[in-house]
C-alpha positions in Angstrom: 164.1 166.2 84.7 162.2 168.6 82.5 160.3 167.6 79.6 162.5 167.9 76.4 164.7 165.5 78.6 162.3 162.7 79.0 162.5 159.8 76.8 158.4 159.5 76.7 157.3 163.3 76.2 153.9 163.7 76.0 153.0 167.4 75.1 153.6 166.9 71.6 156.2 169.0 71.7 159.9 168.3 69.8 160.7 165.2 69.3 158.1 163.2 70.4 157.1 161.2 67.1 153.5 161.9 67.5 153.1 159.6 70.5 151.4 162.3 72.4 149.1 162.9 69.7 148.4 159.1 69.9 147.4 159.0 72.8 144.9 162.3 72.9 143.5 160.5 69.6 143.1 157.2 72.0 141.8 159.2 74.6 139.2 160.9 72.7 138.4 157.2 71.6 137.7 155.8 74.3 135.6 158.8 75.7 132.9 158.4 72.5 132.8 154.5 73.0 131.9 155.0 76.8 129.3 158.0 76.1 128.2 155.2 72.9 127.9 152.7 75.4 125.8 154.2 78.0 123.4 155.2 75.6 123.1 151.7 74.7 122.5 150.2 77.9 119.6 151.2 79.7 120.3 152.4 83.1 119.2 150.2 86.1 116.0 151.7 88.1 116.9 152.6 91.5 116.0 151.1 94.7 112.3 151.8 96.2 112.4 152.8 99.0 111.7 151.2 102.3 108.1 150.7 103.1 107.1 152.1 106.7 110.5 153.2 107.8 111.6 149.7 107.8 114.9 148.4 105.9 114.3 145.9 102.9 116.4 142.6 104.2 117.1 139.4 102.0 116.0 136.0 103.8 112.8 134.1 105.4 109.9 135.5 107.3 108.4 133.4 109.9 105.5 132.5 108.1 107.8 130.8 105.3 109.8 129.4 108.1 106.7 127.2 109.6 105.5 126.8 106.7 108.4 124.9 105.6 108.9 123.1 108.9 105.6 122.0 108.8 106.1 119.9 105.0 109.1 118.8 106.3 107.3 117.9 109.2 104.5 116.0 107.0 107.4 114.6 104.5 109.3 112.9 107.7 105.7 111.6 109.2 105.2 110.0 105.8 108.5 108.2 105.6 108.5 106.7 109.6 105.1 105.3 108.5 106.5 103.7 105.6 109.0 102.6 107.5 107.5 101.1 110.2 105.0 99.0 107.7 107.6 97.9 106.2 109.4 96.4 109.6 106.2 94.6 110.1 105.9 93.0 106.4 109.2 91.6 107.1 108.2 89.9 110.2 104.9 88.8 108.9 107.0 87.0 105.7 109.3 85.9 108.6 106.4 84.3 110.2 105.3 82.9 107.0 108.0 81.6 105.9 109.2 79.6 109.1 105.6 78.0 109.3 105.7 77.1 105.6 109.1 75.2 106.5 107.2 73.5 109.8 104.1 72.8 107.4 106.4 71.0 105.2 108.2 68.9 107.6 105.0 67.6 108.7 103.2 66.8 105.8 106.6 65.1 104.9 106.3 63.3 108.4 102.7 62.0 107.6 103.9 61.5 103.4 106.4 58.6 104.7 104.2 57.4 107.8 103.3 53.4 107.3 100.0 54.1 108.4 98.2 57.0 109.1 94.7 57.0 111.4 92.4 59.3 110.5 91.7 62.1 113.0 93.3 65.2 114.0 96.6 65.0 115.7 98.6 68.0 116.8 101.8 69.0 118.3 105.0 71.2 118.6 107.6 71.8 116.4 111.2 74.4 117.1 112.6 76.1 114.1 114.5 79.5 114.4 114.5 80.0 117.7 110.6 79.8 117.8 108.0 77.1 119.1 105.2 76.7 116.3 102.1 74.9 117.0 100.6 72.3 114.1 97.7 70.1 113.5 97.3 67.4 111.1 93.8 66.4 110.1 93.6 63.2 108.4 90.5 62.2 106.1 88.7 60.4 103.8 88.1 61.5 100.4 85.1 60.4 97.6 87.8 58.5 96.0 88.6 54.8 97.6 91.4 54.5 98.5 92.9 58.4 98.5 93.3 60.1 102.3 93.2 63.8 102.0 96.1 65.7 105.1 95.4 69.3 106.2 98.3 70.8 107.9 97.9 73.8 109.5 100.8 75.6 111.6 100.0 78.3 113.8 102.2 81.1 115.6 101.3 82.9 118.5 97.3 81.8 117.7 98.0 83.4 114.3 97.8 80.7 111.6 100.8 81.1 110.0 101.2 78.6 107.3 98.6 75.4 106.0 99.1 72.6 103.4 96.7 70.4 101.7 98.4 67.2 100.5 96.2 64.0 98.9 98.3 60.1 99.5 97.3 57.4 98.3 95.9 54.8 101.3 98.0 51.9 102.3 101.1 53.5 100.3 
């Protein structure tokens, strides 16, 4: 197939319509925007090279490395202690809150008591699946006639709980 028989000739010769002269005109066009646009942008600054023969690498040195391990390090130290403080405020409310329950019964115990000698009397009382020690102090007060009741609950020699509660004598 020689040129004058193709349906597309480009060498501007017979026939062509001017396509070929289209395209050298596109050609050229594109040429001065790409020479344009290099000017424009500046060119990017090359590489420096190595220092002491060794290659540049992207990543961690070792010193970042422990570094790093050693705030995590800090960081997870931090949050076991929080932790850990915070298991034993929960026991200690635990505790608290179980002998508040015992102090109650007994001062409810000695509230509805006929009578009620004076003295300290103690005993044991269960409640969740723990034995809790109490002592009831009964006493006089300046007022005739009004008894003052200390109740104090203790777990494991830890007083864990106490109420003061004032009835009225004879009631």
């Amino acid at each position: 197939m020689n040129s004058a028989s193709a349906p597309f000739p480009l060498d501007g010769r017979g026939g062509d319509g001017g396509v070929a002269a289209t395209l050298r005109e596109r050609a050229q066009e594109a040429r001065r925007l790409r020479a344009s646009t290099a000017i424009a942008l500046p060119a990017l600054p090359p590489n420096p090279p190595p220092s002491s023969g060794r290659a540049i690498r992207g990543g961690f040195t070792l010193i970042e490395c422990l570094v790093a391990l050693a705030v995590f390090g800090l960081a997870a130290m931090a949050l076991l202690n929080l932790s850990g403080e915070s298991t034993r405020s929960a026991a200690r409310v635990e505790t608290r809150t179980l002998g508040g329950i015992v102090a109650d019964n007994v001062a409810a115990e000695a509230m509805i008591a006929r009578d009620l000698p004076s003295g300290s009397t103690g005993g044991q009382a269960s409640l969740g699946g723990r034995e809790w020690r109490w002592v009831r102090v009964v006493s006089a007060t300046d007022m005739p006639g009004v008894g003052r009741i200390d109740v104090r609950v203790f777990a494991d020699e830890e007083q864990a709980a106490e109420r003061v509660l004032f009835r009225a004598a004879g009631a």
